[in-house]
Every structure is written in structure tokens, then in C-alpha cells.
C-alpha positions as CSV (number, residue, x, y, z in Angstrom):
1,X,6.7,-60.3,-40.9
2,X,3.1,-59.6,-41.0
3,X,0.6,-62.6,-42.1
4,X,-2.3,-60.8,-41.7
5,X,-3.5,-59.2,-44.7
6,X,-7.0,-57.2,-45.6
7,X,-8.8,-57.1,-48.9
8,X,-9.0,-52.8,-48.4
9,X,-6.7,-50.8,-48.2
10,X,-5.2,-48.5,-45.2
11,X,-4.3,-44.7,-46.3
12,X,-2.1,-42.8,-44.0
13,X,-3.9,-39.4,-44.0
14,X,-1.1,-37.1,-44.1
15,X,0.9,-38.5,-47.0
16,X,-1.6,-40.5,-48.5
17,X,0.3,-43.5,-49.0
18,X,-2.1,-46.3,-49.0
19,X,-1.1,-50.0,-47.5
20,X,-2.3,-53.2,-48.1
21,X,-1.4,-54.8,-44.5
22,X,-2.2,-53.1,-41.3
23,X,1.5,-54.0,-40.3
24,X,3.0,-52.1,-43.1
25,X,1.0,-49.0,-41.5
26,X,2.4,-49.7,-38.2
27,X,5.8,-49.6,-39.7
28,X,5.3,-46.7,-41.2
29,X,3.9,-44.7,-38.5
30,X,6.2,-45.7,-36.7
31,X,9.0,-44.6,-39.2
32,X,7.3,-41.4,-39.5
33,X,5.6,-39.8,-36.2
34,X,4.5,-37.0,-38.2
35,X,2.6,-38.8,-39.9
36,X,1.2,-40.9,-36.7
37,X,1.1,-37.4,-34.9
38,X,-0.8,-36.2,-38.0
39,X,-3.1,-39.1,-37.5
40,X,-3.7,-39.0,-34.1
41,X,-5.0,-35.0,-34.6
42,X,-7.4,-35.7,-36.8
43,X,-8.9,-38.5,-35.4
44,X,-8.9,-36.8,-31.8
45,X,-11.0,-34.1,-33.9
46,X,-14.4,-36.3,-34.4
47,X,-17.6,-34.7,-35.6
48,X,-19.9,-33.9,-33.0
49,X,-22.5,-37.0,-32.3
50,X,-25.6,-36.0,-31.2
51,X,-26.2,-39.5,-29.5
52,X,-24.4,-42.4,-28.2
53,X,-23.1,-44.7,-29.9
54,X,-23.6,-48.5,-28.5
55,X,-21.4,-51.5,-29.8
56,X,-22.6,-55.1,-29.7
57,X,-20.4,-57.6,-27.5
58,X,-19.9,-59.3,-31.0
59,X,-18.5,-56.0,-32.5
60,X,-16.4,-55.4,-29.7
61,X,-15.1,-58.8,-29.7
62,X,-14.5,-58.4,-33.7
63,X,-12.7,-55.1,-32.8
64,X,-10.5,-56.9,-30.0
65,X,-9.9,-60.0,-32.5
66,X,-7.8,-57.7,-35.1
67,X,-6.0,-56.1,-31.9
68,X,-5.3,-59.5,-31.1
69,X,-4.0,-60.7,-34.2
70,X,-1.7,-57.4,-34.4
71,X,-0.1,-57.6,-31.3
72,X,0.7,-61.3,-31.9
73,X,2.7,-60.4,-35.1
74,X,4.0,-57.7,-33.4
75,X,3.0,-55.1,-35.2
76,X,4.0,-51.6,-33.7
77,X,1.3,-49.1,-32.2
78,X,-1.0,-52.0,-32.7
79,X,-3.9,-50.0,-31.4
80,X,-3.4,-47.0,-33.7
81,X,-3.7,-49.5,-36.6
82,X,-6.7,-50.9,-35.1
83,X,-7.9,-47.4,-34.9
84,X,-7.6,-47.2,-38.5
85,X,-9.1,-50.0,-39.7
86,X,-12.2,-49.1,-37.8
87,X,-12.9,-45.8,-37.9
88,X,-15.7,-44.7,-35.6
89,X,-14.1,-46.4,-32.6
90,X,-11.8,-44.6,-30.5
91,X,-8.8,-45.3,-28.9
92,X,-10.8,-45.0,-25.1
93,X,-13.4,-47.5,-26.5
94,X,-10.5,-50.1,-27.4
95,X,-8.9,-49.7,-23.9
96,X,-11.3,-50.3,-22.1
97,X,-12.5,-53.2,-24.2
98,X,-9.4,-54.3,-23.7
99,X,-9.4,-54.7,-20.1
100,X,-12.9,-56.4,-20.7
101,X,-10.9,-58.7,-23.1
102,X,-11.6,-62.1,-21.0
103,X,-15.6,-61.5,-20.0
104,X,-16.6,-60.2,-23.7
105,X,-15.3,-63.1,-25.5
106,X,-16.8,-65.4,-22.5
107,X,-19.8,-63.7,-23.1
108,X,-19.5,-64.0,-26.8
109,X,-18.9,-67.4,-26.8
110,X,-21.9,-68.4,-24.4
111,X,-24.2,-66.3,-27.3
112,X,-24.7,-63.1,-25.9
113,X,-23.1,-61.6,-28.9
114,X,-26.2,-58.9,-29.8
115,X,-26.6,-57.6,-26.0
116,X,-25.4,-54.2,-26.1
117,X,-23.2,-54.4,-22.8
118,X,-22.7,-56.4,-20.2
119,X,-24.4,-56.4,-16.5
120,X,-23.5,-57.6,-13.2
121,X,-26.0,-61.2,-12.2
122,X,-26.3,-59.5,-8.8
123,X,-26.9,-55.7,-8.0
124,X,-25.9,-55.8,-3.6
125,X,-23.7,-53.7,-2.2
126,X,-21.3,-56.7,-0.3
127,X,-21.5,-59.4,-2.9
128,X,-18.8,-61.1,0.0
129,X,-21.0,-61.1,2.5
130,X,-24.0,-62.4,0.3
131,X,-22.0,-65.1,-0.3
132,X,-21.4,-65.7,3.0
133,X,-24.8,-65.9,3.9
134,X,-26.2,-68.0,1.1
């Protein structure tokens, strides 16, 4: 059962159903893979960006929160659905912010929520050994 609910709506883009909860599009892409397969095409075929695009921590963190809440109700392919509800990001960014899950909200949470990424404090080569000396 999904408690998490959005004020938009989802649309699948192959069969246009639209869904009110990002669980019931879960569910039904994972009822239907053609329609996941269908998905996944047409994201993987982005428009060609002639820069980068940089995310704030705070984005990234907002981005992780609804992955969060997803995979705590269980909903299937969780990051698909995530994927949908944000558009411009991409499955790669959401990995690897992922993995980053525990420093970006730390870093959130102590107010570095507009830096742009975050940076080692200390730039040697044998941070062990630095310790070691200090």
C-alpha cells in the first residue's frame, strides 16, 4: 500500500495512462515491461545538452528523499519511478547519489545545501600517513 501521494500526475509514456501515486506506476511497470522497456528507450534518448548540468546538494538530497520514501513502501523499480517524477535526472545521477546518500544529507544538514558538490577538507596523497604525522 502506497502512502505517498503527489499533487501531479505520473503518465506512462507508452500507453498514456496517467497515475496519481508514484507506487501505482511502479506497479504498473512492473505489470507491463513494455511499457517500462518503452520507458526506459525514451528516456536513454535525451536531447543533446550543450553544457553540464550541476545539481545543488539540496536538490540532490530532495531527489534521494522521494527514492527514500519509495523504497520504504516498497514500491517496485523505485528508481525508475523516481526517474519519472524528475525528469532531467538520470538514472547514473541517482546511483551515484545514492552511494553519496550518508555525506549529502550530512552536508545538507550542516547548511551546505546551495554548494554545487562536494570536496575533500584535504587534497595529499596519504591522508594515513598525514595523520600519522600530525
Amino acid at each position: 500500500m502506497c502512502v505517498l501521494a503527489r499533487s501531479k500526475t505520473l503518465l506512462c509514456p507508452n500507453c498514456h495512462h496517467h497515475f496519481s501515486a508514484p507506487c501505482a506506476l511502479g506497479q504498473h511497470f512492473k505489470a507491463k515491461a513494455i511499457c517500462h522497456e518503452a520507458w526506459l528507450a525514451a528516456a536513454l534518448q535525451k536531447p543533446i545538452v550543450t553544457h553540464r548540468q550541476r545539481w545543488r546538494i539540496s536538490a540532490k538530497c530532495a531527489v534521494l528523499d522521494d527514492l527514500l520514501r519509495l523504497e520504504q513502501n516498497r514500491v517496485p523499480l523505485a528508481q525508475s519511478v523516481v526517474m519519472v517524477m524528475h525528469p532531467g535526472i538520470g538514472a547514473t545521477n541517482i546511483s551515484l547519489w545514492n552511494s553519496l546518500r550518508d555525506e549529502l544529507f550530512l552536508a545538507r544538514q550542516q547548511g551546505y545545501g546551495q554548494v554545487f558538490s562536494l570536496a575533500l577538507v584535504s587534497g595529499v596523497w596519504f591522508p594515513d600517513q598525514e595523520d600519522v604525522v600530525i
